[in-house]
Every structure is written in structure tokens, then in C-alpha cells.
C-alpha positions as a LaTeX table, in Angstrom:
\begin{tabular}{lrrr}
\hline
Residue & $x$ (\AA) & $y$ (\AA) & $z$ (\AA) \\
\hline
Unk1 & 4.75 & 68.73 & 24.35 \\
Unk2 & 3.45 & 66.13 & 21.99 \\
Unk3 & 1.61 & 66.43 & 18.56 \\
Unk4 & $-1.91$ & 67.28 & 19.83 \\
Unk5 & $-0.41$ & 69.62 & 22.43 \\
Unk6 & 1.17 & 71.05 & 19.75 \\
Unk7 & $-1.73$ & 71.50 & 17.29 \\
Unk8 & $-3.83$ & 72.63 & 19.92 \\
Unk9 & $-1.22$ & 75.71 & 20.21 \\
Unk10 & $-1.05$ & 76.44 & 16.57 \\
Unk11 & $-5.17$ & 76.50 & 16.72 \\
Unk12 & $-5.33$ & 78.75 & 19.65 \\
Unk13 & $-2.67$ & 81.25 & 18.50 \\
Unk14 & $-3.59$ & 81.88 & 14.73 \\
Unk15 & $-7.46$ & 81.11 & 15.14 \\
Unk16 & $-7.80$ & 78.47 & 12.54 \\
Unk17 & $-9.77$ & 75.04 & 13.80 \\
Unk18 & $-7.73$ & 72.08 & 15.24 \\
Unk19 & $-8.23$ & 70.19 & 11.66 \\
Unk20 & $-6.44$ & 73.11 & 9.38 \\
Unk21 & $-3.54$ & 72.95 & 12.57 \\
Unk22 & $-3.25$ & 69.84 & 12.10 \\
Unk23 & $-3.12$ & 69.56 & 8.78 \\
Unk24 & $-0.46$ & 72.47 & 8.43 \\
Unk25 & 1.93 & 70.43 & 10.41 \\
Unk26 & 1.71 & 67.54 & 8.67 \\
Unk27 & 2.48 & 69.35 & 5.81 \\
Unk28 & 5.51 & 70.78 & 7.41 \\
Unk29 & 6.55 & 67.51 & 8.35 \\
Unk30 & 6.33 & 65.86 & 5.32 \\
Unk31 & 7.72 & 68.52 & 3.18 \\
Unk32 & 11.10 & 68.43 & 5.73 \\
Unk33 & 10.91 & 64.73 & 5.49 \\
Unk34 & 11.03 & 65.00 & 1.72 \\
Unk35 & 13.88 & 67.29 & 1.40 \\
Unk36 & 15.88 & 65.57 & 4.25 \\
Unk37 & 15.40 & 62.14 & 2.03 \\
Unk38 & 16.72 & 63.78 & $-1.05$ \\
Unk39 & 19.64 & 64.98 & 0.90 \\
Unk40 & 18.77 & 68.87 & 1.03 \\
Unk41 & 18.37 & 70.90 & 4.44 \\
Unk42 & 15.54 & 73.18 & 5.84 \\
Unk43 & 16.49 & 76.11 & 7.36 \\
Unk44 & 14.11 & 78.55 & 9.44 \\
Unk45 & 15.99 & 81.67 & 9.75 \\
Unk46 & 16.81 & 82.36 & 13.50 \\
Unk47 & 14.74 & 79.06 & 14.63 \\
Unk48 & 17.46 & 76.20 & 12.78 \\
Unk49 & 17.81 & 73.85 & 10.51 \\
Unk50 & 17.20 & 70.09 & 10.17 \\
Unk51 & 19.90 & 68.66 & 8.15 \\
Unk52 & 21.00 & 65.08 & 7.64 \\
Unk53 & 24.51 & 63.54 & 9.28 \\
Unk54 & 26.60 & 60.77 & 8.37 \\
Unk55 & 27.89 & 58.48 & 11.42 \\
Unk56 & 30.58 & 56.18 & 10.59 \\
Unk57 & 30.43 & 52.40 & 11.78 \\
Unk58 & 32.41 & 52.12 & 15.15 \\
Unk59 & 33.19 & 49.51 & 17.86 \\
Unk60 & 31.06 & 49.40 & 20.76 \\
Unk61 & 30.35 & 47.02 & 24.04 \\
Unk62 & 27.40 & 46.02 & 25.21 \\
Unk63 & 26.82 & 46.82 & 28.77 \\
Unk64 & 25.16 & 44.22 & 30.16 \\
Unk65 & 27.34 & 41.44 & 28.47 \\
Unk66 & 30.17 & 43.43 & 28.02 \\
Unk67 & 30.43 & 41.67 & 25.10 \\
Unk68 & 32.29 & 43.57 & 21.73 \\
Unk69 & 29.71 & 44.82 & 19.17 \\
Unk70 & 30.08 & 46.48 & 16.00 \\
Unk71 & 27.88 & 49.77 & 15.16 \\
Unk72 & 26.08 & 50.43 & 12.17 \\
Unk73 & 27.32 & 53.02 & 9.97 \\
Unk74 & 23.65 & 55.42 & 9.76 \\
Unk75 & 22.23 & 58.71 & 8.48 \\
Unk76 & 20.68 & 60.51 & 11.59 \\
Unk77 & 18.67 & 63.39 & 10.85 \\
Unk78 & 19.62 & 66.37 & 13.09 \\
Unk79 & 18.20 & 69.58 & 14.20 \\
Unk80 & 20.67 & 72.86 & 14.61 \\
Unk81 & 19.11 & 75.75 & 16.40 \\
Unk82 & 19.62 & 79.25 & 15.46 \\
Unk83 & 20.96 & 81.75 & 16.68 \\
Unk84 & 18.26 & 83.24 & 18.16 \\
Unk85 & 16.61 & 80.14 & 19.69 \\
Unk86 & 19.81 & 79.71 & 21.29 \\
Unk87 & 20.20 & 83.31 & 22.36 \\
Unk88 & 16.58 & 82.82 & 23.86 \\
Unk89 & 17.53 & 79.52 & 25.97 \\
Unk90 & 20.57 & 81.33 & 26.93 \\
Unk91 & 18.84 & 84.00 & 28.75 \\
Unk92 & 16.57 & 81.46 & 30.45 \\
Unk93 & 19.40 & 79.38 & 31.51 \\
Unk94 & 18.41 & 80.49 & 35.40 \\
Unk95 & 14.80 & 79.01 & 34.95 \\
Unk96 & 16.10 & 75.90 & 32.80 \\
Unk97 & 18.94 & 74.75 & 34.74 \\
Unk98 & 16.79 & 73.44 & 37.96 \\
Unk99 & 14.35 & 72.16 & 35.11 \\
Unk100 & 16.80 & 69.79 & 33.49 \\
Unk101 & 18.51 & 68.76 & 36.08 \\
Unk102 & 15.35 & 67.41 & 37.63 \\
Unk103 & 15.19 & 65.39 & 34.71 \\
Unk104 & 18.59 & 64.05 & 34.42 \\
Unk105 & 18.32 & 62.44 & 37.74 \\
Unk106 & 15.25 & 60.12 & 37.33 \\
\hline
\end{tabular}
């Protein structure tokens, strides 16, 4: 699911035009974006929380080359689903499983 397929669900379930959808989720976005840049966290009870992590610089290779790198040090932001998200995948597990694995072999 992309942006527009995205708006086009938030139109169709709440009955507001594509333009207010849209313009809902961009303020979502930026308002997460905001607080993630001055270091704070969003959390949606039982959906997760976006919060910002801190990965240290490391070694690395490069696999083509094989050549020795160095990596970056770099704040990624994250996204930590809830606990009922995650009870909700769980029970779908059968009907994911074949789903994802699809994917991991192309």
C-alpha cells in the first residue's frame, strides 16, 4: 500500500473527500516528523510507537570488493508495534507465513 492507496482508504472509511484524507495524513506525518526531530516519541496506544535510535559507527565489508569500510554512526527512526497489532499479526501468522515467504524468495 502506498500513499494514495492509503488516502483512498481513509476517504472511503470515514466519508470525508480524498483532499481532507489527504490532508489529515500529512498532518500526521509532519507532526511525527516534528516530534521525532526534537527527540520525543509518538505513541498510538495498542498500534506503536515511532521513536528515534542511535546506531553506533561499526566496521563493515563491501561485498562486491570485499574491500573494509567503515559505517556511519546514524539516527534511524523506528517504528515499535503494540501490543495489539502484534497480537493481531500473531493470529494471522497461518495466512502471512506463505505471504512472506513468497516475497523473501524473489
Amino acid at each position: 500500500m502506498n500513499k494514495a492507496d492509503l488516502i483512498d482508504k481513509i476517504a472511503e472509511d470515514t466519508g470525508i473527500t480524498k483532499t481532507e484524507a489527504n490532508a489529515a495524513l500529512d498532518s500526521f506525518i509532519d507532526a511525527v516528523t516534528k516530534t521525532l526531530k526534537g527527540g520525543g516519541k509518538v505513541t498510538l496506544v495498542g498500534f506503536g510507537t515511532f521513536l528515534l535510535s542511535y546506531r553506533e559507527g561499526r566496521k563493515g565489508h563491501n561485498p562486491q570488493t570485499k574491500a573494509q569500510i567503515t559505517i556511519k554512526e546514524k539516527v534511524v527512526a523506528r517504528f515499535k508495534g503494540g501490543k495489539e497489532l502484534l497480537a493481531t499479526l500473531k493470529s494471522s501468522m497461518k495466512e502471512l507465513k506463505p505471504l512472506l515467504q513468497k516475497k523473501k524468495k524473489k
